[in-house]
Every structure is written in C-alpha cells, then in structure tokens.
N, C-alpha and C positions, 0 to 999 in steps of 0.2 A: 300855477305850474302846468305846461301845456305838456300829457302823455301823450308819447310815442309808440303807437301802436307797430307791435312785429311786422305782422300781414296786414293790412289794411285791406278792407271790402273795396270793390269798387265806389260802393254807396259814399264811402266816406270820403270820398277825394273830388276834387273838381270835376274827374270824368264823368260823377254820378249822372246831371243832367243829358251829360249825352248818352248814357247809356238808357237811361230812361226813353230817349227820342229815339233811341233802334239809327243811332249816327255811327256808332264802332261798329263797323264790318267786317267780315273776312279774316279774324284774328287771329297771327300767326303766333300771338301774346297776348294774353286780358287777365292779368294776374299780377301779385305783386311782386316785388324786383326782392334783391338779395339786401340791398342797401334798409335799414330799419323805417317804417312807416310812408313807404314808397312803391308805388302801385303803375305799372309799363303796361305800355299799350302798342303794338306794331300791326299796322293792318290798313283798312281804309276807311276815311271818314268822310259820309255821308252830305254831300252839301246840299243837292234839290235832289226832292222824290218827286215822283211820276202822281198823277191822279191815282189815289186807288178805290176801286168799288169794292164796298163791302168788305170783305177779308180777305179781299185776295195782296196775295206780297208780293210787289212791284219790288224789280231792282233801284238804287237810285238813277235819276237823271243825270245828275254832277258828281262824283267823288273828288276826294284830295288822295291820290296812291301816295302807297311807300312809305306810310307815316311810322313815324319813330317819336314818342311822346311819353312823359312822367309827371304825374302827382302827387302830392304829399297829400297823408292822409290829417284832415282838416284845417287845411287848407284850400282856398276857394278858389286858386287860379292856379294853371300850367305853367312852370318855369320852363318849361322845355318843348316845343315840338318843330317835328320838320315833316317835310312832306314833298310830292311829286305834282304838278301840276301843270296838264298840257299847254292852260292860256294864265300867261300873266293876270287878266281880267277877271280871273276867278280868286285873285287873293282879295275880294270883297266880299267872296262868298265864305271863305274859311274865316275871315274877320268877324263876318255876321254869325256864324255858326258857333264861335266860339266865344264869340258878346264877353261876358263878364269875366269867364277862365281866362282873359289875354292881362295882363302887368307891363307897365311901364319898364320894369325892370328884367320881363322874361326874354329869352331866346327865341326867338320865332324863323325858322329856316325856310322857304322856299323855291324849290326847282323846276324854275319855270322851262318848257319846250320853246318859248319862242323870244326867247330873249338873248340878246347876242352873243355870242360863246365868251367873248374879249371882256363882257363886261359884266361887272358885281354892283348892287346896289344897297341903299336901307328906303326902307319906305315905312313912315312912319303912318299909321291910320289907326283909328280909334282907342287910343292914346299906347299903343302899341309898336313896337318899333320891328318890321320883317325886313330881314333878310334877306333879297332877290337876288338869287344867281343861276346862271347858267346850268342844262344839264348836256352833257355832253355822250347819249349815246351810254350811260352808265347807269346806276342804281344810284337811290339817296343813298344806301348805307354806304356804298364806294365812292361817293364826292362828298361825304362827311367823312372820312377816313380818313380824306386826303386834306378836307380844308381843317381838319381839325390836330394835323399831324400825328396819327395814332397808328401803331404800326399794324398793319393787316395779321400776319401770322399771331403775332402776339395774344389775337384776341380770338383766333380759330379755334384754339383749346376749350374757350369758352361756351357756356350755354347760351340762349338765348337773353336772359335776365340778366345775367352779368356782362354782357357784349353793354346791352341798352342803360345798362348804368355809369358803363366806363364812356360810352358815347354822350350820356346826357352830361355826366359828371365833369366833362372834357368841353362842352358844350356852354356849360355855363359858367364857363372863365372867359368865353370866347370873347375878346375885345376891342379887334381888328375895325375899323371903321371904311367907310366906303364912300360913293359918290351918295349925300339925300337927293332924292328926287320925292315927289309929291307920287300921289297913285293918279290923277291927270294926266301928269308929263310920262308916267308910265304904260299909258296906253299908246300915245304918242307915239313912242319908241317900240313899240313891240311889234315884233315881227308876224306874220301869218301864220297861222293854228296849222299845226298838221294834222293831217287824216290819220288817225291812231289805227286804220285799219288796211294803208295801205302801204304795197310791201308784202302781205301776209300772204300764203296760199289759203284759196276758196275752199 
C-alpha cells in the first residue's frame, strides 16, 4: 500500500535531484500544492552553468523561463511541466536536464520564441513526448490558459498553489495531437533566436 503524504518535502518527489543540482531558480513556488502528496514548482530551471571558481555563484548560462511543473511525492518522474524557451534548440538541453524525471506518459509543454506562430508541434525525444508551440508576445501561464481552455477570472481568486494544480490537473487530460516532427527536422524549421535584450531601454 503506497502512503500519500499531505505535504511532501521537496526531497521526496522527482524534483529532489534538481534541487540538489541548485537547477530550481528564482521560485515564485517551491512548495507543496493543495492537491494531497503533490509538491509545484513555478520559477526557472537551470539548464547550463557558467565555469565557477571556487565559491563564487555564477548565474546560469541557459535557463528554461516561466516554468509551471508538479510531482508526486514518491514518485520518480514529472507528470507535468511547461516552460518558456527563447530557441527551439534548447528543448535538448531541458531533455538532458530532466534525464530520468521525463515519462512516456507525461505532459511536457514548450514555448518556444522562434517557432512559427501558425504552427503547433509534438516532438518526441528521449522517450518523452514535448509539446512545441508558439509563443506569441504573452506568458506561459496566458497561452496555457488558453490552450488548455481554463477560464482566466475563474482562477484569479486563487493562490498560487491552487491556480498550479488546476493548470497541471487540466493539463494532464490534455490529448489534442499535432503535427510529429523529429528534434532534426525541428531545427530545420526554426526560425532566428531573438535578442532577449533588444527593444529594452539601456
């Protein structure tokens, strides 16, 4: 008989290794959800670090923004994560980062900058099946609101913890299919990286 723990630690869920690698950044969420022995994460994950001498803390080189992700406390993989990500070409680097937490059977969202508005894809890699779509100018939690049809006010009322449960919960029914493509033919296709820093005032 497998017990389900109320609050589960980070320790006990998939996210444990990455939290042990210093991968969960920035957490606007690192705690567990309302849902019983289920543990949300919203912030950004870590994909390449910089050289660091000695103790000094290097920001990372790569992140994945915008991430919205949940685990079940003992259990070894991620049913659920989504994320923002400026190049298509870095969905090898959140594949590699996430190695063994990824399932055949889990949700994997990403919103890639340079991939063409028009078009939605699945890409399946390391026996994992992602998600690629477009981002248009908006936030992951605003084009998973919409691809997931969940009504925005509805969940305004909500915490943090309960938004990310109704999202992940709403998430992993999701069974819509798309064009496969291979992560080859995905480079192929992708458009030029923008400059995340231009546009900005100096």
């Amino acid at each position: 008989m497998t017990v389900t723990l109320e609050k589960p630690t980070i320790e006990q869920t998939a996210f444990g290794p990455l939290e042990s690698a210093k991968r969960l950044q920035n957490p606007v969420h690192k705690a567990p959800t309302h849902q019983p022995g289920r543990f949300g994460f919203r912030g950004e994950l870590a994909l390449r670090f910089s050289e660091q001498l000695a103790d000094e803390a290097r920001p990372p080189e790569l992140t994945c923004d915008q991430v919205m992700a949940v685990a079940q406390a003992g259990e070894p993989t991620i049913p659920f994560f989504a994320g923002y990500l400026l190049s298509f070409e870095h969905l090898k680097d959140v594949a590699d980062v996430l190695g063994p937490a990824l399932s055949a059977g889990g949700k994997y969202f990403l919103f890639c900058n340079n991939i063409d508005l028009s078009k939605k894809y699945q890409v399946p890699y390391k026996g994992a099946m992602f998600y690629v779509l477009p981002i248009d100018e908006a936030t992951v939690y605003n084009e998973l609101l919409e691809l997931l049809y969940l009504e925005k006010n509805k969940l305004k009322r909500l915490d943090t913890a309960a938004k990310l449960d109704a999202i992940a919960n709403a998430a992993m029914k999701y069974d819509v299919t798309f064009d496969t493509i291979t992560y080859s033919e995905g480079l192929s296709l992708m458009g030029p990286v923008r400059n995340p820093n231009e546009n900005r005032p100096v």
